[in-house]
TORKOL-4160 file (C-alpha; in steps of 0.2 Angstrom, whole numbers, padded with zeros to 4 digits, m for minus):
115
<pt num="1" X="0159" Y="1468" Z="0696"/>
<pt num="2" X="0147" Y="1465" Z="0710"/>
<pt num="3" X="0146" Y="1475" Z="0727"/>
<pt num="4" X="0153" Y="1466" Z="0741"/>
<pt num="5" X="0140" Y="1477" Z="0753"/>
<pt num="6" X="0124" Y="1467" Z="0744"/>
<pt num="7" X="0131" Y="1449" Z="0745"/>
<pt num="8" X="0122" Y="1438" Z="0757"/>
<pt num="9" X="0132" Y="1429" Z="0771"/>
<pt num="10" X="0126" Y="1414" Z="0779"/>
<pt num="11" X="0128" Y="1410" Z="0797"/>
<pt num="12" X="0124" Y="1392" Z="0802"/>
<pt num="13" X="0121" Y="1390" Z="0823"/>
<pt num="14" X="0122" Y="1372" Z="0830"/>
<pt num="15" X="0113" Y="1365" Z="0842"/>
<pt num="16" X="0121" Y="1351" Z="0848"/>
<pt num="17" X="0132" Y="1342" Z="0856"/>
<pt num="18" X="0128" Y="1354" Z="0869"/>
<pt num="19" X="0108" Y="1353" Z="0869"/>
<pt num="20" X="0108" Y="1335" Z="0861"/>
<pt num="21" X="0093" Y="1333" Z="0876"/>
<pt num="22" X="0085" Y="1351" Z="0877"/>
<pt num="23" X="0081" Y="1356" Z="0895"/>
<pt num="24" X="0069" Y="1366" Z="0904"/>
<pt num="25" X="0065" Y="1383" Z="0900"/>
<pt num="26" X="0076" Y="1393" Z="0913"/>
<pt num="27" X="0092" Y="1396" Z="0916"/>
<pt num="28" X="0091" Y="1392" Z="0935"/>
<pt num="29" X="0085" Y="1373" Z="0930"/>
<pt num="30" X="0101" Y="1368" Z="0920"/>
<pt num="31" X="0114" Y="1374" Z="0909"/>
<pt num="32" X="0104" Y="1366" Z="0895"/>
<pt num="33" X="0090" Y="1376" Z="0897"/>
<pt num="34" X="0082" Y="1387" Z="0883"/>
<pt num="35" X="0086" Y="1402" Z="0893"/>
<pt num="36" X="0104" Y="1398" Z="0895"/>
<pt num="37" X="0106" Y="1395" Z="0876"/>
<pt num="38" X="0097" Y="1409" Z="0871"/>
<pt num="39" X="0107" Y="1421" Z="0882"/>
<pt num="40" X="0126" Y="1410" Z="0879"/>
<pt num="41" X="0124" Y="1405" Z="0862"/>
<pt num="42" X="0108" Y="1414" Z="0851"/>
<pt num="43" X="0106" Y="1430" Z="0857"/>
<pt num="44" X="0129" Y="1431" Z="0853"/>
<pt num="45" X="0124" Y="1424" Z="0837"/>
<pt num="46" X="0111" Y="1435" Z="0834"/>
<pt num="47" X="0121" Y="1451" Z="0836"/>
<pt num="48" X="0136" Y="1446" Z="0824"/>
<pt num="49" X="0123" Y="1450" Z="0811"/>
<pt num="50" X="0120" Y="1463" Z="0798"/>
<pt num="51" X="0105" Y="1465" Z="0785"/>
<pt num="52" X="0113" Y="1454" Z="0773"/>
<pt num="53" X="0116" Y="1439" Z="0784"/>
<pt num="54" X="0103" Y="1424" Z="0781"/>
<pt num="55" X="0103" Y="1412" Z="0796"/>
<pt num="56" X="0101" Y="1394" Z="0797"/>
<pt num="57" X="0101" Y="1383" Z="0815"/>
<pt num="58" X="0106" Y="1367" Z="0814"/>
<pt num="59" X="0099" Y="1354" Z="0824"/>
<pt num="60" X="0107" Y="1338" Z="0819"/>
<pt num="61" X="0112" Y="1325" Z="0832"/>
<pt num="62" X="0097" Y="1332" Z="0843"/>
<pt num="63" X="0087" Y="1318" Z="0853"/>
<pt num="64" X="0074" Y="1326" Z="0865"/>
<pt num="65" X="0065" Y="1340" Z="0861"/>
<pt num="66" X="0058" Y="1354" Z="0873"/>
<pt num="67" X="0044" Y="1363" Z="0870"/>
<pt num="68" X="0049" Y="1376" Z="0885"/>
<pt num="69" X="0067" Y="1376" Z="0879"/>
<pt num="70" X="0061" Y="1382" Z="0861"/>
<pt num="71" X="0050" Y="1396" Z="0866"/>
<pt num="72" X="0062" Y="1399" Z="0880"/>
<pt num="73" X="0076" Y="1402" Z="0867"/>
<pt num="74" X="0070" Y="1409" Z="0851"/>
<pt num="75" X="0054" Y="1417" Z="0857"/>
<pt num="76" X="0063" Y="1425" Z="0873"/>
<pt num="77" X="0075" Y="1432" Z="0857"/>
<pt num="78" X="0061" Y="1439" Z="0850"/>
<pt num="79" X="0055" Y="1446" Z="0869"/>
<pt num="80" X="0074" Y="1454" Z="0869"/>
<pt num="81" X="0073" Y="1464" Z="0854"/>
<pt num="82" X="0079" Y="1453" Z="0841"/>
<pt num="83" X="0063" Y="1448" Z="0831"/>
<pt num="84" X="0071" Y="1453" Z="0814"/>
<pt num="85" X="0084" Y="1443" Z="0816"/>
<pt num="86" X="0074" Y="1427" Z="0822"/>
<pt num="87" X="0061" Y="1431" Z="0811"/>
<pt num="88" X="0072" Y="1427" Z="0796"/>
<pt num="89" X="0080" Y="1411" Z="0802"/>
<pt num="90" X="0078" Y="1396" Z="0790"/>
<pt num="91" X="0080" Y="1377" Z="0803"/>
<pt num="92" X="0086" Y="1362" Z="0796"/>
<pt num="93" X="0087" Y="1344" Z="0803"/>
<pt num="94" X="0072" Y="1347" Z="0814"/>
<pt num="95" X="0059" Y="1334" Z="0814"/>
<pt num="96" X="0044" Y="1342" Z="0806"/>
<pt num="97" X="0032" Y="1342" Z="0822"/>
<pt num="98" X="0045" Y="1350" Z="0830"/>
<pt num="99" X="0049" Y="1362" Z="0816"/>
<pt num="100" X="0028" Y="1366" Z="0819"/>
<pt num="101" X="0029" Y="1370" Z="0835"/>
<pt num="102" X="0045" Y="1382" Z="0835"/>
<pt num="103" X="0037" Y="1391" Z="0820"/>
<pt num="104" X="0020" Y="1393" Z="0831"/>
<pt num="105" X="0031" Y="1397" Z="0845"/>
<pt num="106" X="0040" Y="1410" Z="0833"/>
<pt num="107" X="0025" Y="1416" Z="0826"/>
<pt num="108" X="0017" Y="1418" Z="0842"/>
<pt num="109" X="0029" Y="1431" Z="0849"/>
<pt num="110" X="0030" Y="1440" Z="0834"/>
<pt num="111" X="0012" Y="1445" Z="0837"/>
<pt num="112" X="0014" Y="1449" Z="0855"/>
<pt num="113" X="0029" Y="1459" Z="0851"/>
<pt num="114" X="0018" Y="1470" Z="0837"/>
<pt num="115" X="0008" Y="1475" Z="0851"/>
């Protein structure tokens, strides 16, 4: 029989409807900003896992893109304290410039926060 403790669990986070059309970088700009989802919906997310957990956003149904929105949310994570967590997400439905740019932001933090 196999230990229950070593099974991966999957945690899906989607983005939209809510961020359908990503917004500006901080909170006091809108409620679709990258600060207001990192703090509402990610960084909650984000804390419901364990080691095991494997995490995959969703961003299907999403129509503009923010390049301050998605350093604002998952690079802020990583600023916060949760770059193990981020740095293990998987992204699907994300148009693969886009996908580019969230991995450079991702990346991009991860250094900074080695420092």
């Amino acid at each position: 029989m196999k230990n229950m403790s070593t099974q991966k669990v999957m945690k899906i986070c989607e983005i939209s409807p809510e961020y359908q059309f990503q917004g500006p970088r901080f909170r006091s700009l809108g409620e679709t900003s990258g600060e207001y989802f990192r703090e509402e919906h990610l960084i909650p997310w984000l804390k419901s896992f364990d080691p095991q957990t494997e995490g995959i956003v969703d961003f299907s149904g999403t129509v503009v893109y923010s390049p301050s929105f998605l350093e604002e949310g998952f690079g802020g994570a990583i600023r916060q304290g949760y770059k193990n967590q981020v740095a293990k997400l998987s992204f699907r439905n994300i148009e693969d410039k886009w996908l580019t740019k969230l991995n450079t932001f991702i990346s991009d933090a991860l250094q900074l926060a080695k420092k």
